[in-house]
N, C-alpha and C positions, 0 to 999 in steps of 0.2 A: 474909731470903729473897733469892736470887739467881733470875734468870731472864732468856731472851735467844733471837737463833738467829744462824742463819749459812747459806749457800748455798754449795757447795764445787763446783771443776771438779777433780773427778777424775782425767778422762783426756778425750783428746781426744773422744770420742763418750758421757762420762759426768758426769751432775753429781746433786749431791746437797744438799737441802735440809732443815732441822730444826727444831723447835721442840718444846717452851718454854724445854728447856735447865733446869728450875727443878731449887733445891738448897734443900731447906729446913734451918736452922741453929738448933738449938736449943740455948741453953748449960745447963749441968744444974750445975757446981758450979764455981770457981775453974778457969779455963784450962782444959774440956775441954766440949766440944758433942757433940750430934748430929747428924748428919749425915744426912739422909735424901734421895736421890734420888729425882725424878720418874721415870717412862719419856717419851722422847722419841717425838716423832713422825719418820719418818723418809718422805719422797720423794723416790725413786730413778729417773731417767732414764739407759738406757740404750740408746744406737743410735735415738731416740724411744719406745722402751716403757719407759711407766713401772710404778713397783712401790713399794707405802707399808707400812707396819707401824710398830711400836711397838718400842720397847728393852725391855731389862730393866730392873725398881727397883732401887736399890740402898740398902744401911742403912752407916752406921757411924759412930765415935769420932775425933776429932782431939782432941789436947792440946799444949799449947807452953810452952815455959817463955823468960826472958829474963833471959840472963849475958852483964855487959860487954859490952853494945850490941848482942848478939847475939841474934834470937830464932832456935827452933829448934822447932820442930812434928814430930807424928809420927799417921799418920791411918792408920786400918785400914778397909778398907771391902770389905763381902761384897754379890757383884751375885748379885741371887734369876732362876731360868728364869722369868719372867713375860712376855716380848717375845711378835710375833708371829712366825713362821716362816721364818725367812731374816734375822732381827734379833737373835733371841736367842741368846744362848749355851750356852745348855738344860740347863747344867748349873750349880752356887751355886759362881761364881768368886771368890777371896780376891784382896785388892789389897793390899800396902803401901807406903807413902810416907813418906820425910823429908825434909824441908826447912828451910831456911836464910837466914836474911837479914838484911842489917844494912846501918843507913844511914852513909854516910863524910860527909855531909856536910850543908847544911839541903838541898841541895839533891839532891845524889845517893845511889843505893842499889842497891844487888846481891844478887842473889837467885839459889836453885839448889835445883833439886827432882830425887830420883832416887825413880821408881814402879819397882814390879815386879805385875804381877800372872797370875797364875797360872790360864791357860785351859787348864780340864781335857777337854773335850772335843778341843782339839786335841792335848793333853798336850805343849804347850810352856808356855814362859813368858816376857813380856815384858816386858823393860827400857826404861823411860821416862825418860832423863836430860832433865833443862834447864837455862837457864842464862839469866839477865831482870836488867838494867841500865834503873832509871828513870829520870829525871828530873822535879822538880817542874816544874809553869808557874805561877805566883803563887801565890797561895791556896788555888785553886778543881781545879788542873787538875793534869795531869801526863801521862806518854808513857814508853814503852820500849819495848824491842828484845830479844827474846827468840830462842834457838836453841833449839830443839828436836826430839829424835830417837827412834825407837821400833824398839829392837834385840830382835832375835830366833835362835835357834839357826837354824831351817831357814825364815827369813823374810831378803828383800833389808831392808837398813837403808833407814828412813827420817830423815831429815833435812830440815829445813826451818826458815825463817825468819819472824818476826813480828814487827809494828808496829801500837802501837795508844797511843790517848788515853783519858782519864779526865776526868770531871768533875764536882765534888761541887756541885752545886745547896744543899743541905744538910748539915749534921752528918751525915746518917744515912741521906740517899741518894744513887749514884752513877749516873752514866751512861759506857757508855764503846763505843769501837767501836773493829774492830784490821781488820788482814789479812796475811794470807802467804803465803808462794811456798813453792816448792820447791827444793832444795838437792839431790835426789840420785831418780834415776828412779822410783823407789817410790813418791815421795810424791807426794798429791796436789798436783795443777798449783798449786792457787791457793784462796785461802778471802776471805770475808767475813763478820763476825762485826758482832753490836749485842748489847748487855747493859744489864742495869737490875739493882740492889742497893739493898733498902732494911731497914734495921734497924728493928724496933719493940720 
């Protein structure tokens, strides 16, 4: 189970806060889970008035396989109209994702995810590439730096930058907290994120 939040400046007279962020991970047979999303809570300030509501749940399948150091994942995931009014999508949006990753070293590893998923109420569809270079710290810890961007036909690109730590207390639990800027006007200004992972 993953779960977490984060606190975003948006824009100059806007910020935005969320929780629990949770993903619940269920594995069903060799290499492939389920994947079940929470709905977030969402609080929205803008100009001082604020505004809260709920996301949409979302369901779906990830599997991966691992050749010549390479693992390689591929996740389908369907967001259900469940949000509340100004949060949802309100219509059953399809997402998919593949992704990449292999370590070069004990200590480093690279990574690369390209999303698409397909909002039909606005009837566009948007591309989520990225791009995440780790590094270990002893044992316990680690850090990277990720690029990340969310391209659209009749949408400005967004672009932005990320940093953030890891720390495994345990085999089967993590702690980690990151933040990022912004790289190109679209995006939001600036984020901060805290996350908790624990396998049972």
């Amino acid at each position: 189970m993953e779960t977490g939040t984060s606190w975003t400046r948006v824009a100059a007279d806007k910020t935005a806060a969320d929780l629990p962020e949770a993903l619940l991970r269920i594995g069903l047979v060799n290499a492939v889970e389920l994947r079940v999303l929470a709905p977030d809570w969402f609080h929205v300030r803008v100009a001082g008035q604020p505004t809260s509501g709920w996301t949409d749940v979302a369901v779906g399948l990830k599997g991966h396989v691992a050749a010549r150091g390479n693992d390689i994942a591929l996740r389908g995931t369907l967001y259900l109209p469940s949000g509340s009014a100004g949060f949802s999508s309100e219509r059953l949006d399809p997402e998919l994702a593949i992704a990449w990753s292999r370590a070069f070293s004990e200590h480093w590893s690279l990574g690369s995810t390209v999303g698409v998923r397909w909002h039909r109420r606005l009837h566009e569809n948007l591309t989520s590439p990225s791009l995440s270079l780790g590094r270990s710290l002893g044992r316990r810890g680690g850090t990277f730096v990720e690029y990340a961007a969310v391209l659209g036909w009749d949408e400005r690109p967004v672009h932005r930058l990320d940093h953030g730590y890891t720390w495994n207390p345990s085999a089967r639990t993590q702690l980690d907290a990151s933040f990022g800027i912004a790289l190109s006007p679209a995006a939001d200004r600036f984020f901060v994120a805290a996350g908790f992972c624990h396998r049972f």
